[in-house]
C-alpha positions in Angstrom: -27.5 27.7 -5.0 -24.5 29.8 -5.0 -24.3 33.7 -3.9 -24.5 34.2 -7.7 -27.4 33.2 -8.1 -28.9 36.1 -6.3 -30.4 39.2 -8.2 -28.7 42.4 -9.3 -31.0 44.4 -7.2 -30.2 42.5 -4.2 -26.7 43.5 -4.1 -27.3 47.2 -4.8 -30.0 47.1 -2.2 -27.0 45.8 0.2 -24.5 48.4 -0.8 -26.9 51.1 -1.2 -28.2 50.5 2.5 -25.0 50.0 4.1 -23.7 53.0 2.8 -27.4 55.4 3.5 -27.0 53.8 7.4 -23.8 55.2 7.8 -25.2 58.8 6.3 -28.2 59.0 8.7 -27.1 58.4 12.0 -26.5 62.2 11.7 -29.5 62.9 10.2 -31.4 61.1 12.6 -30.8 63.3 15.9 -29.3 67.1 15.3 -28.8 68.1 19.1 -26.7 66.7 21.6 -23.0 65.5 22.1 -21.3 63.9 19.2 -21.4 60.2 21.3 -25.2 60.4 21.9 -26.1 61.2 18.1 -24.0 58.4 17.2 -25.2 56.0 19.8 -28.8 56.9 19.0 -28.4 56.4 15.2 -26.7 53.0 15.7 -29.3 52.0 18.2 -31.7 53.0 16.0 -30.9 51.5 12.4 -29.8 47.9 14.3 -33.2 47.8 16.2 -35.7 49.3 13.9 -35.1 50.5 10.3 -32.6 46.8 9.8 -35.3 44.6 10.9 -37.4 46.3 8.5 -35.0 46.1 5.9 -34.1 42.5 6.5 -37.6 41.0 6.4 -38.6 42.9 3.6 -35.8 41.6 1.5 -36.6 38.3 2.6 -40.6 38.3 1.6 -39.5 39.8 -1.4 -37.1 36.8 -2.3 -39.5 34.4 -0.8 -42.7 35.4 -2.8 -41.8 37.1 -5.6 -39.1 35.3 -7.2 -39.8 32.3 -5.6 -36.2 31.6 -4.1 -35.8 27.8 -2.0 -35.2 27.5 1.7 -31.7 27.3 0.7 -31.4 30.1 -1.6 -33.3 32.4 1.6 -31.0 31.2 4.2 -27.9 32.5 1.8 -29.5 35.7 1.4 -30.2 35.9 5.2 -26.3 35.2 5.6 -25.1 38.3 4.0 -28.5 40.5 4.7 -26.2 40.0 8.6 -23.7 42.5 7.0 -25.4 45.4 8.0 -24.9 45.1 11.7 -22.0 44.3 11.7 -20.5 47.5 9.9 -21.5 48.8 13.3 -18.2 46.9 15.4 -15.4 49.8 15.0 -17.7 52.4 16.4 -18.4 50.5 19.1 -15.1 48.9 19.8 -13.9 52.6 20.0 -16.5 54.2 22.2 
């Protein structure tokens, strides 16, 4: 099984969440200083709407289109993207 072998949809779920996390950490908390509202929206999408996100995508692979052990564990590889977009802001703060 190679990354190819994944659907369309999956990669333009991917893209198309790691780009709405980014626009609703403002969204998410209006008052406060410009470090909180950040903070909270990070803490936030990593601990709650992610999770969500990840095991969805994963049942999805799992019982709808019927995806191996293997192809799952691939998936789960790069569904670990999200997170991760997260490092700069917190390197910085």
């Amino acid at each position: 099984m190679h990354a190819r072998a994944l659907p369309t949809w999956f990669w333009v779920s991917l893209i198309l969440f790691v780009a709405l996390q980014w626009l609703m950490i403002p969204v998410l908390q209006i008052t406060g200083a410009a470090h909180d509202v950040v903070m909270a929206g990070i803490l936030f999408v990593t601990f709650v709407i992610w999770p969500v996100y990840l095991a969805g995508t994963i049942v999805i692979l799992k019982k709808v289109k019927q995806f191996s052990t293997e192809g799952l564990i691939i998936a789960a590889v790069f569904l670990m993207i999200p997170p991760f977009t997260f490092i700069p802001v917190f390197t910085a703060m």
